[in-house]
C-alpha positions as CSV (number, residue, x, y, z in Angstrom):
1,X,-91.8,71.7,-50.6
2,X,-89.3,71.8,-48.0
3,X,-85.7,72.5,-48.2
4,X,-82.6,70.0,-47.7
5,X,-81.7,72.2,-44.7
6,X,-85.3,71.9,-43.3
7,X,-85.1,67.8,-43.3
8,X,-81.9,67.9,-41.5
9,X,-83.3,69.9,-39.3
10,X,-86.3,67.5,-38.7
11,X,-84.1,64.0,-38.6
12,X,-82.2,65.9,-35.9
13,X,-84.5,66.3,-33.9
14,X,-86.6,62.7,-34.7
15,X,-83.1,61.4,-33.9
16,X,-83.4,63.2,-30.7
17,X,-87.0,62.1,-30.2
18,X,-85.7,58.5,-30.4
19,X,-83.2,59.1,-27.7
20,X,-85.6,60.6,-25.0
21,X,-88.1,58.1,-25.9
22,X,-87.9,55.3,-22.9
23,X,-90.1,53.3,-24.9
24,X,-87.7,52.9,-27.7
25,X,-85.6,49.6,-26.7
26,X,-82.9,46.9,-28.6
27,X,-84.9,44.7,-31.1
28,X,-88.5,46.8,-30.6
29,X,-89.7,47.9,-34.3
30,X,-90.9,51.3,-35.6
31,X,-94.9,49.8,-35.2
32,X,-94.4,49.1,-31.8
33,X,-93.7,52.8,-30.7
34,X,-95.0,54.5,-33.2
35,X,-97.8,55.5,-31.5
36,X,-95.8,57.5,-29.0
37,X,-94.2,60.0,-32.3
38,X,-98.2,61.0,-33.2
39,X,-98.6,64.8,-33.3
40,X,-94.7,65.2,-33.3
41,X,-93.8,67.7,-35.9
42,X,-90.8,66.1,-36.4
43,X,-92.2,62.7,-36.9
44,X,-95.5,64.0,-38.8
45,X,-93.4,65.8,-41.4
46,X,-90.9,63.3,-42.1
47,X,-91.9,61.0,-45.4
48,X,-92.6,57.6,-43.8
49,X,-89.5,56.0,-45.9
50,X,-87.0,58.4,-44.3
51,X,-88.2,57.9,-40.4
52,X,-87.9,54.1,-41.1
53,X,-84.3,54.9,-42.4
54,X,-83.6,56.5,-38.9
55,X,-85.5,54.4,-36.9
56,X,-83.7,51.6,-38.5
57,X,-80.1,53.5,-38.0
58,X,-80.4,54.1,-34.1
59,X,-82.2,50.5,-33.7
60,X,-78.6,48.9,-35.1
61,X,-77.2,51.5,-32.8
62,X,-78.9,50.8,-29.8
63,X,-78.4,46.6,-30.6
64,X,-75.0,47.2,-30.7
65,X,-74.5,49.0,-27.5
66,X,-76.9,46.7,-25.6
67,X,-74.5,43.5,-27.0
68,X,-71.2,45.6,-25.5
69,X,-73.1,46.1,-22.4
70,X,-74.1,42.7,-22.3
71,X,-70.8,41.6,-22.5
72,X,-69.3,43.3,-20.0
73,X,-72.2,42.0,-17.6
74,X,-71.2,38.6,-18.7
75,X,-67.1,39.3,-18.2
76,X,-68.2,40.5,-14.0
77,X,-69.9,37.1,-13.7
78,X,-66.9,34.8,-14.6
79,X,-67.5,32.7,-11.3
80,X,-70.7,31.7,-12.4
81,X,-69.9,30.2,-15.6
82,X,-66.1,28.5,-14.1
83,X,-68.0,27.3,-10.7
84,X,-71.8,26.7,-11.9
85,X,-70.9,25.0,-15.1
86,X,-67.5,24.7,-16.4
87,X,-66.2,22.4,-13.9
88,X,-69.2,20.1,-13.3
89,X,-69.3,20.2,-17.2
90,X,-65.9,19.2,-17.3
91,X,-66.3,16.1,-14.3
92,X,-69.4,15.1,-16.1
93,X,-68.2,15.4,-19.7
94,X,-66.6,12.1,-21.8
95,X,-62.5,13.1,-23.2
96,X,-62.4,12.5,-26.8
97,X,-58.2,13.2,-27.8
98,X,-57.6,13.9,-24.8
99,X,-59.3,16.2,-23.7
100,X,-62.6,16.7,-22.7
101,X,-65.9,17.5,-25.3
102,X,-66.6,20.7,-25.2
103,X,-69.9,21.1,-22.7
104,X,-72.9,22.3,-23.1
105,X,-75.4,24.4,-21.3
106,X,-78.3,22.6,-20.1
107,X,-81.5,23.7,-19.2
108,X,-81.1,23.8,-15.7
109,X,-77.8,25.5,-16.5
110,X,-79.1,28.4,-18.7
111,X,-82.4,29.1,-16.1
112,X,-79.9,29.1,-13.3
113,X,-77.7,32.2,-15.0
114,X,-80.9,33.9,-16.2
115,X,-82.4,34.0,-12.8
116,X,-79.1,35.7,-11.2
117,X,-78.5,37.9,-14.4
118,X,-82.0,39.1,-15.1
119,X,-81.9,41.3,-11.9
120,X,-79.5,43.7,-14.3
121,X,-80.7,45.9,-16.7
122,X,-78.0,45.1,-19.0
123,X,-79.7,41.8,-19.4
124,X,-83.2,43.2,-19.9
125,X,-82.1,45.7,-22.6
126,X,-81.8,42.6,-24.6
127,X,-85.6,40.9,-24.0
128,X,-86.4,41.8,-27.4
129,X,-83.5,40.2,-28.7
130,X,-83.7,36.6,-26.3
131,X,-82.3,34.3,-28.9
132,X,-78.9,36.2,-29.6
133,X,-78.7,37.0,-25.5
134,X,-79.1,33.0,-24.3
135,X,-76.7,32.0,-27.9
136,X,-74.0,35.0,-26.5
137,X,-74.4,32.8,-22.8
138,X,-73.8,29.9,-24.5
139,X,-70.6,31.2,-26.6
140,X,-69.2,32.4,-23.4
141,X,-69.5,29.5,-21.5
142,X,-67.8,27.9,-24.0
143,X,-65.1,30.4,-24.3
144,X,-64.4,30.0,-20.0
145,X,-63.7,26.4,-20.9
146,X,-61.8,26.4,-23.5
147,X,-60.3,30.1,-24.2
148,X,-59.6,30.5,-27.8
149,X,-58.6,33.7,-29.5
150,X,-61.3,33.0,-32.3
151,X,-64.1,33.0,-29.9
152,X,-63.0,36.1,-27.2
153,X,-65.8,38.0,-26.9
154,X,-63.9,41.2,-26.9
155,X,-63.6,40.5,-30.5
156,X,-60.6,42.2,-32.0
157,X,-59.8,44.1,-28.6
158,X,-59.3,40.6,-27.2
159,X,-55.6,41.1,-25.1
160,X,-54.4,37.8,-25.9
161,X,-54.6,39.1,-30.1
162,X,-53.3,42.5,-29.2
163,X,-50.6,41.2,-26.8
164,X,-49.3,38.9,-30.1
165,X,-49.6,41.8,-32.4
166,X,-47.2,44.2,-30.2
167,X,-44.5,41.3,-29.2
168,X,-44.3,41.0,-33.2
169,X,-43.7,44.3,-33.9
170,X,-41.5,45.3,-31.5
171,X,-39.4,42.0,-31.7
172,X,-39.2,43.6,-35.4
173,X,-38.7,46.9,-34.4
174,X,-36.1,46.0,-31.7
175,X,-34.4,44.1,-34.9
176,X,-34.0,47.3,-37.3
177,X,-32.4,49.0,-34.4
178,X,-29.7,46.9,-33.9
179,X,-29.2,45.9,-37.2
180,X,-29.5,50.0,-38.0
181,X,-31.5,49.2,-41.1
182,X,-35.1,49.4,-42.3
183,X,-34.9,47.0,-44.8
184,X,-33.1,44.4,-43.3
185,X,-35.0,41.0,-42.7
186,X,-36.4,40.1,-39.8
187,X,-35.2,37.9,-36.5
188,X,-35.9,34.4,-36.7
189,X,-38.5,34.0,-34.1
190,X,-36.7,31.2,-32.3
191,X,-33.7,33.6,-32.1
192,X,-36.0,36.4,-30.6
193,X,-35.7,37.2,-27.1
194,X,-38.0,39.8,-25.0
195,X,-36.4,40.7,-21.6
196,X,-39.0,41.6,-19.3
197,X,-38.5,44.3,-16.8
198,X,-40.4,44.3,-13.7
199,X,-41.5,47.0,-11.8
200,X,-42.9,47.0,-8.2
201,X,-41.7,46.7,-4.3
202,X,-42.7,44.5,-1.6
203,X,-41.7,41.4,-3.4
204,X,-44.5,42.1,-6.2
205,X,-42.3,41.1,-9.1
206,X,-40.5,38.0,-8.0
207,X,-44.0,36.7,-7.0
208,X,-45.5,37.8,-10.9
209,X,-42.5,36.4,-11.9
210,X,-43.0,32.9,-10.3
211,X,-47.1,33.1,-11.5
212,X,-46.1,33.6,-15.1
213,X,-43.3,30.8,-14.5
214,X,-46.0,28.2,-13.4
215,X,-47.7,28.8,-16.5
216,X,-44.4,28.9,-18.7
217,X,-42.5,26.4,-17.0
218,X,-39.9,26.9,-19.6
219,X,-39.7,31.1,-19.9
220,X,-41.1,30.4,-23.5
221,X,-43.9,32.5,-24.7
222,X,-45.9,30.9,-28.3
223,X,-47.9,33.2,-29.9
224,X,-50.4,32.6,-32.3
225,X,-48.5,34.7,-35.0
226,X,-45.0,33.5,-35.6
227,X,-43.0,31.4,-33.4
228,X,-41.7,31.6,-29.6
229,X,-40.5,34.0,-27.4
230,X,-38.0,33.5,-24.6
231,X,-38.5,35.5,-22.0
232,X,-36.2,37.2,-19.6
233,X,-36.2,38.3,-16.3
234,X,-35.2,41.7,-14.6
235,X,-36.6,43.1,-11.5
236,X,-36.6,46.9,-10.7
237,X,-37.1,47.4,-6.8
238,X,-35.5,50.4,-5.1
239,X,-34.3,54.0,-7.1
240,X,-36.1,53.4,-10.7
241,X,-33.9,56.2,-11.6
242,X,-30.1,54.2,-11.4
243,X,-28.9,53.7,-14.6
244,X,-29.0,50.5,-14.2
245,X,-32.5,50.2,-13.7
246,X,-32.7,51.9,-17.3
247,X,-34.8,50.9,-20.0
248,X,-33.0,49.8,-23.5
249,X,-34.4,48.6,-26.8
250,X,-35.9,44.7,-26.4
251,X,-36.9,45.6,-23.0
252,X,-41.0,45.3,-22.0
253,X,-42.3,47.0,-19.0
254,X,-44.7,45.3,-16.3
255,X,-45.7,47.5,-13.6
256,X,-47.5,45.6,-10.6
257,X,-49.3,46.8,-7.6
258,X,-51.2,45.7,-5.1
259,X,-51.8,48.6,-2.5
260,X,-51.5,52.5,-2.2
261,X,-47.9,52.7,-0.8
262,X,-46.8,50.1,-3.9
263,X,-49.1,52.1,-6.2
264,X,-46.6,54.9,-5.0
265,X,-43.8,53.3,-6.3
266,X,-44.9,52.0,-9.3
267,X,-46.2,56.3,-10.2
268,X,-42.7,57.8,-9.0
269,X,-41.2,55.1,-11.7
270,X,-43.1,56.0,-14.4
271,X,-42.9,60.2,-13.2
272,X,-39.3,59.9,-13.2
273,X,-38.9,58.9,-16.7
274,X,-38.1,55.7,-16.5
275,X,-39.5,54.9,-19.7
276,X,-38.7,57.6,-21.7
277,X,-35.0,59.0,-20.1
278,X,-33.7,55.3,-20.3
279,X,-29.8,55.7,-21.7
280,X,-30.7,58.1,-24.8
281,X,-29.2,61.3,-24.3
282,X,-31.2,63.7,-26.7
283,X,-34.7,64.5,-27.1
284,X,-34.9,62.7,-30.8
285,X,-32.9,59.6,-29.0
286,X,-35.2,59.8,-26.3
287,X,-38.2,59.7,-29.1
288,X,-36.6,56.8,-31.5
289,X,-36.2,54.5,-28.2
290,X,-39.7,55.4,-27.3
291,X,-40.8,54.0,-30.4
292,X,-38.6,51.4,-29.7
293,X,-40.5,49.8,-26.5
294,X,-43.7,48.2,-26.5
295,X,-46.8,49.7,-24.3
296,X,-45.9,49.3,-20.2
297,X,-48.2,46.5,-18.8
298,X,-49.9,47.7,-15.7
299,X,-50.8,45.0,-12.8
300,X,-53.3,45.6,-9.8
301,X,-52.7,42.3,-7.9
302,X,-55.3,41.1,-5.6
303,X,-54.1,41.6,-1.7
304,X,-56.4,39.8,0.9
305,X,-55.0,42.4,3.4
306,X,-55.7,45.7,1.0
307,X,-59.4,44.7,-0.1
308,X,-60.7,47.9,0.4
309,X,-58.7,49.7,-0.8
310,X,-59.3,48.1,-4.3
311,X,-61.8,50.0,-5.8
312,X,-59.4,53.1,-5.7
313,X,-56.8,50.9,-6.9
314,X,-58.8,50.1,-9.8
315,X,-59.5,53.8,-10.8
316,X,-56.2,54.8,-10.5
């Protein structure tokens, strides 16, 4: 009879045998492969009950990283979806309130994006699993043509939830220190007011500034939890480290670059403490008001003239 410590021993190392196995892919069951484990110690002495219990565990493993990688194959393959089929979905689709149905994916539609996304193995990891790849297509294109928080495929990492859950918070936290107690009530969202400071040179921020105005025409920001947030403006060019170019609590920091010598910019600002100096004077100030200030947004714009030096940009 062998010991607790001897099974450990051998799921280990089945466990292990799973992972080296090439054969073992998403969605392929235990019968299929078993034939490869034959004459392995490991596998032979294992009750059959406790290598289906593995095999099991590292299959839901091995779905689960295969849908993630999936995903991300579908997120580098936006243009497909917004120039193959959203917008001849949208021309061709009847509005009903106002709007247009939301498409669907027709035959020709799906064929076309498996013929340019089967040449990636993050699509082929999943040719077990078919049915859940072409209904996670479908759920994307849907979510290109009509973005809703519900349906981000980033699930709960999605930005547009996280971005609403900080601007709460901090709009709270900004509230207890001015009002200097924890227990006092918080703003009234339409009172609230985030003041957003701008980091960059070479006209960066007056240009983000005039993007994020054509989509808020009216500086007001409505998240999905509580009400709206007026934003306002403050652009940091030249010495970040001027006192007035200080951060205070109820400010949020964008940083935006778009080439190495405004990527030097925006890294001497954040070196030189602008985030954490700001106007407090001692190290438990300088720690409170760090609390205080939501996560710094970091921008790598897009420059036609600085294309190659993007993939550096993007590592940095």
């Amino acid at each position: 009879m062998m010991t607790h410590q001897c099974v450990c021993r051998l799921q280990e190392e089945f466990e292990q045998l799973l992972a080296d196995c090439s054969q073992v892919t998403p969605g392929k069951p235990m019968s299929d492969v078993r034939i490869f484990f034959l004459g392995k110690d490991c596998f032979e002495s294992l009750a059959d009950s406790d290598a289906q219990e593995i095999y099991d565990r590292y299959q839901r493993h091995l779905v689960k990283r295969a849908r993630q990688d999936f995903v991300e194959l579908l997120l580098e393959h936006v243009n497909l979806f917004v120039q193959r089929i959203v917008f001849r979905a949208r021309r061709q689709t009847p509005v009903v309130n106002n709007r247009p149905a939301l498409p669907g994916l027709s035959e020709v539609d799906m064929n076309e994006i498996r013929d340019i996304l089967q040449e990636d193995i993050r699509y082929r990891q999943l040719n077990r699993l078919f049915e859940a790849r072409d209904n996670m297509i479908c759920q994307y294109a849907s979510f290109v043509s009509y973005p809703l928080i519900q349906h981000c495929p980033a699930g709960n990492r999605c930005i547009d939830s996280l971005v609403d859950q900080i601007l709460a918070s901090h709009a709270h936290r900004a509230h207890i220190f001015d009002s200097g107690s924890e227990t006092s009530s918080p703003p009234a969202f339409d009172k609230v007011q985030l003041n957003l400071v701008i980091l960059g040179g070479f006209g960066l921020p007056d240009q983000l500034i005039r993007e994020i105005r054509h989509c808020l025409p009216d500086d007001v920001y409505q998240g999905e939890r509580g009400g709206p947030l007026r934003l306002c403006y403050r652009v940091v060019e030249g010495d970040v480290r001027a006192p007035t170019n200080r951060l205070t609590p109820g400010d949020a920091l964008a940083v935006v670059f778009s080439s190495r010598r405004s990527l030097d910019v925006a890294r001497d600002a954040l070196t030189h403490s602008l985030l954490f100096g700001a106007t407090a004077s001692t190290t438990d100030e300088q720690s409170s008001l760090r609390d205080l200030l939501p996560p710094a947004v970091v921008i790598l714009a897009c420059d036609p003239n600085h294309l190659d030096d993007l993939p550096f940009l993007q590592q940095q």
